[in-house]
C-alpha positions, 0 to 999 in steps of 0.5 A, spaced: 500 500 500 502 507 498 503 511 503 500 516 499 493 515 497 492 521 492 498 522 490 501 514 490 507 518 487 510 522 493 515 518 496 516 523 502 513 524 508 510 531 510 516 536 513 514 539 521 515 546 520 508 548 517 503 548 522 497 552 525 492 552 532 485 554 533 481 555 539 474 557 540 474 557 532 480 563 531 487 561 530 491 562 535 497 567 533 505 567 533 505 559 534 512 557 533 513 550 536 507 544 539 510 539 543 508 532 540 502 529 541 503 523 546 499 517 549 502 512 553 497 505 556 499 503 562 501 494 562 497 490 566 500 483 569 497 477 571 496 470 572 493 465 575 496 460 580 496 454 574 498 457 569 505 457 566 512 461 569 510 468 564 505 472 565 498 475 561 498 482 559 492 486 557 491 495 556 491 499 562 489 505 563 491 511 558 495 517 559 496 523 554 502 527 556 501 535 556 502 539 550 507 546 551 505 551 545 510 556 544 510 563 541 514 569 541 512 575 545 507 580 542 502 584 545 497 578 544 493 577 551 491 569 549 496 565 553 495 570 559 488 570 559 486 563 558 492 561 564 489 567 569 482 562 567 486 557 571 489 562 577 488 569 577 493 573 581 489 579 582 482 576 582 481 577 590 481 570 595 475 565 593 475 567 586 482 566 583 479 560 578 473 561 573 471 553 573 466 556 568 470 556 562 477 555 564 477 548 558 478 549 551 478 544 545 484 546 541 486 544 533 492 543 531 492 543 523 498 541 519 500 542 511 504 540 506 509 544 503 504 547 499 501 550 504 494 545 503 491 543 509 494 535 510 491 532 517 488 535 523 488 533 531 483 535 536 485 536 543 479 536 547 478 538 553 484 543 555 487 547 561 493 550 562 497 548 568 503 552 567 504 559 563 510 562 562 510 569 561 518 570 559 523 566 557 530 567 561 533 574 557 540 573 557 543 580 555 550 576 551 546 571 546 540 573 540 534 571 539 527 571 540 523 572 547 518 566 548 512 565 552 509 557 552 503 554 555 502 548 558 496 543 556 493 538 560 488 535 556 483 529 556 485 526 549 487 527 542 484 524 536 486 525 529 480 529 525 479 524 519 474 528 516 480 532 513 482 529 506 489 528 504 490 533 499 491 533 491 498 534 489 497 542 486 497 543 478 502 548 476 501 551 469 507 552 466 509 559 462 
């Protein structure tokens, strides 16, 4: 089997740099890294006093591993707002936390070189546990000043309704 369906003539696999993040159906501004997308199923061991020296496996429980989203710094307030949903400094004792609306499902879409749409993940039920406001600043080194939030989630789930696209026709001059 092609590991293209659409295009059975690319032998490449997609590059990781083309990448886009949503939430409340917005795309998130300045994302320039998302951690991968992981799941892990605990192992259950067992066995029976008659059965053989080895033991019997079967799933467990099922884990996902936070997400970190980073950016460079701005004047964009949507890191900052949605992890002061979490814990607000300034709101006043007992009202620190807005359990209202503080969980966001989140999409994580990727392209091709092209810049058509490839795959699509759905993270479900999001909440920042950790927010990093600014990077370590280091007066001797060049770079850009990074903020990230961490997400811990309930799941993930690839969007199959995202189709794997038609290479694009190029008309020659």
């Amino acid at each position: 089997m092609p590991e293209f369906t659409v295009d059975a003539t690319r032998l490449d696999p997609y590059k990781n740099f083309k990448f886009r993040v949503k939430w409340e159906n917005r795309y998130v501004a300045g994302i320039s890294r998302v951690s991968p997308l992981r799941r892990s199923t605990d192992v259950v061991k067992y066995r029976s006093g008659g059965d053989p020296s080895s033991s019997r496996k079967s799933p467990g429980r099922t884990e996902y591993d936070p997400v970190v989203l980073e950016r460079g710094v701005t004047h964009d307030t949507d890191f900052e707002a949605w992890a002061n949903k979490v814990h607000d400094f300034g709101a006043g004792l007992g009202s620190e936390i807005s359990l209202k609306d503080f969980r966001k499902d989140v999409v994580l879409e990727f392209y091709n070189e092209a810049g058509q749409l490839a795959l699509a993940y759905k993270i479900y039920r999001c909440w920042v546990s950790e927010y990093v406001a600014l990077s370590e600043l280091d007066a001797s080194q060049s770079g850009v000043a990074i903020q990230s939030i961490t997400l811990q989630n309930e799941g993930w789930e690839r969007d199959l309704s995202v189709p794997e696209p038609a290479p694009p026709s190029f008309n020659a001059p």
